[in-house]
N, C-alpha and C positions, 0 to 999 in steps of 0.2 A: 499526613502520612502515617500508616501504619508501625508506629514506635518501636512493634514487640518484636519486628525482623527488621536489625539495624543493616543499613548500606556498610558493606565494608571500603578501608578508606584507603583501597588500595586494590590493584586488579583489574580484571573483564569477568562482567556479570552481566545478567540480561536484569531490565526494570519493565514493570506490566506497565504500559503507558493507557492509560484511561483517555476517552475524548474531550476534547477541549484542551489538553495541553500539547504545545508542539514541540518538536524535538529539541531544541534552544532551551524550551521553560523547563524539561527533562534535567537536561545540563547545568543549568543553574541550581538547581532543586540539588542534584547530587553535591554541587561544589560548596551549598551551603551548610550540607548534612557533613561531609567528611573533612570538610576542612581546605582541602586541596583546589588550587589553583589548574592544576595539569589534569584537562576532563574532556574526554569525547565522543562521539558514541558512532556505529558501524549503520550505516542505510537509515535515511529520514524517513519517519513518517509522521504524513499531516497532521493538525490539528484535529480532523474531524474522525482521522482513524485511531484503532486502539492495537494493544497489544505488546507483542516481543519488539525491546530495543535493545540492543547490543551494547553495553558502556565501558569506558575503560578512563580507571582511574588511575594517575601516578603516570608518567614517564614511560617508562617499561611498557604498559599495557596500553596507551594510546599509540605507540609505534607500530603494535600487533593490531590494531584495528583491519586494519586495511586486507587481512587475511581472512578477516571475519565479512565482510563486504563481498569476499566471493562464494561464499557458505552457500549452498539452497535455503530457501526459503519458503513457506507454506502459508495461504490467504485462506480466509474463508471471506466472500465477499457477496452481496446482494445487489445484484443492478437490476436497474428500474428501464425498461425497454417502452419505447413509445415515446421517450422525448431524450430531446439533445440537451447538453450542458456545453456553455463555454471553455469550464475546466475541465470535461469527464466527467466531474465528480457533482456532488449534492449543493456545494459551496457558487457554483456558478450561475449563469443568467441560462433560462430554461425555456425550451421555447418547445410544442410537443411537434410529432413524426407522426402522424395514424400512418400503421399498416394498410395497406390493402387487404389482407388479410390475417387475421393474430394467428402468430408462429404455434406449432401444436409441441407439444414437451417431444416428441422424437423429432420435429427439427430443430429445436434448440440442441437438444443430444447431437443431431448430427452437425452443427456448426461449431461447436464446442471441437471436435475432433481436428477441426484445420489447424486449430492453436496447438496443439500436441505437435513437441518434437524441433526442431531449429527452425524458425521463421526470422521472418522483416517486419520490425514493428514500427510506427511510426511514434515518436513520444509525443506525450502531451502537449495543447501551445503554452499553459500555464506551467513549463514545468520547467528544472536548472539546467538544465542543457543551455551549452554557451551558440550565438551565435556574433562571429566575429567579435568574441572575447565578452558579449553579455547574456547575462541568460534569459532563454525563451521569454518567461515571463513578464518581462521588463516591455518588453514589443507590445505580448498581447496585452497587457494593462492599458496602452498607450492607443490599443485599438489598430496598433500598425500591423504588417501583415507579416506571418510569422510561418520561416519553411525552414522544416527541419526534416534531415533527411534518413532514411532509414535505417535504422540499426539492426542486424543478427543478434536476438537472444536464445534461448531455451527456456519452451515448459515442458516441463519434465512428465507430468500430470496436470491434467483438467477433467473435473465430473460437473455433472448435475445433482446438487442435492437435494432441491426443490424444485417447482415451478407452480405458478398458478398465477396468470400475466394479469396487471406489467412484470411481476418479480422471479426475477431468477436467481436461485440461492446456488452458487457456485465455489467448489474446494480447487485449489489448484497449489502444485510443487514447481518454482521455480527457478532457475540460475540467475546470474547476480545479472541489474540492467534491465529486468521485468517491469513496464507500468499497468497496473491493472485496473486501472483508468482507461489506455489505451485496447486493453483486451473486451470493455464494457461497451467501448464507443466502436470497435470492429465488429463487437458480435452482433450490436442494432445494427449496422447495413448489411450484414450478412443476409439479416433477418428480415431486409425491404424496410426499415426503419429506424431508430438510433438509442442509445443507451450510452445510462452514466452509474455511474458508480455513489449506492448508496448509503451502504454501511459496509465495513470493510476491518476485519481483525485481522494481524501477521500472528500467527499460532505460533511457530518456529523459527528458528534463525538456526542452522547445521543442527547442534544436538540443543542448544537453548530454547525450552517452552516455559508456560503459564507454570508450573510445576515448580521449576527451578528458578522462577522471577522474583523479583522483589517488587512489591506492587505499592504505588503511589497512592494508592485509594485501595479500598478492598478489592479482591481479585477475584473474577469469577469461578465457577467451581466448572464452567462445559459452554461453549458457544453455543448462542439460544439468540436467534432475532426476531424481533416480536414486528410486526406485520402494521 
């Protein structure tokens, strides 16, 4: 960890979470730096993703968590179109989709647009959504079959900031309850084929960015994925 900007031992602060560590090894990290037993932190994210974590340390500022969980939040994510994942994501068993024919950058543009705005998403089968009191993932690990049913979120914002297939480099602003796993694996059938989520950074949490984190490793200076 970066010594020279100490974790204060008390508060909600955002931590730059680097890949490879999950939200739990986060948590422990902070508890071991400040001392404190009372640590938690506002929206998980995986191990394979990076970025804004939300943490609150002491009493006081774990009860406000829950305020920060409904903040917008902002992705910059890259999916890989032309094949399925078991989880949406990079981490799962892969199996490919050929098009009929590869999607041109203005209908990637124009399938992007359905997600703008209040929709019904279906979440991930790997993901903690309870079903009769377990979560999803627990099913799909087990191979059993797994139906969950859809939810109303909000995105607020969705662009294209790349393309050049299989990859789509796409920015998105969202309300709280977004999986963008699920927006990776909607936009492969959109597209006559399937898509998972392959590198994926949360820029923002309401006003907490890269800027104002405390970073576990050194922190980037600008979102840059290399190909």
């Amino acid at each position: 960890m970066d010594t020279s900007e100490r974790i204060p031992t008390e508060g909600i602060f955002a931590i730059y979470k680097e890949e490879g560590l999950s939200s739990h090894d986060v948590v422990a990290i902070v508890r071991r730096t400040t001392g404190q037993k009372r640590v938690g932190h506002a929206g998980t994210l995986d191990p394979y993703a990076k970025g804004i974590l939300v943490v609150g340390v002491g009493r006081p500022a774990t009860r406000q968590l829950g305020q920060i969980v409904e903040k917008e939040k902002e992705y910059i994510t890259r999916v890989r179109l032309g094949w399925r994942s078991t989880s949406d994501d990079r981490e799962g068993e892969k199996e490919e989709v050929p098009p009929a024919t590869i999607p041109s950058e203005q209908a990637v543009r124009e399938a992007l647009t359905t997600f703008e705005g209040v929709i019904e998403q279906r979440p991930p089968d790997f993901s903690a959504v309870k079903i009769g009191g377990r979560p999803a993932y627990k099913f799909a690990r087990a191979k059993k079959p797994v139906e969950l049913r859809l939810r109303e979120v909000i995105i607020k914002e969705i662009e294209l900031l790349n393309y050049e297939w299989p990859l789509a480099e796409i920015r998105m602003v969202t309300g709280p309850g977004v999986y963008v796993r699920s927006v990776a694996r909607d936009l492969g059938e959109l597209l006559g084929t399937a898509g998972y989520v392959e590198v994926l950074e949360r820029t923002r949490v309401g006003s907490y960015t890269a800027e104002n984190a405390f970073p576990l490793k050194k922190r980037p200076t600008r979102t840059r994925f290399a190909k």
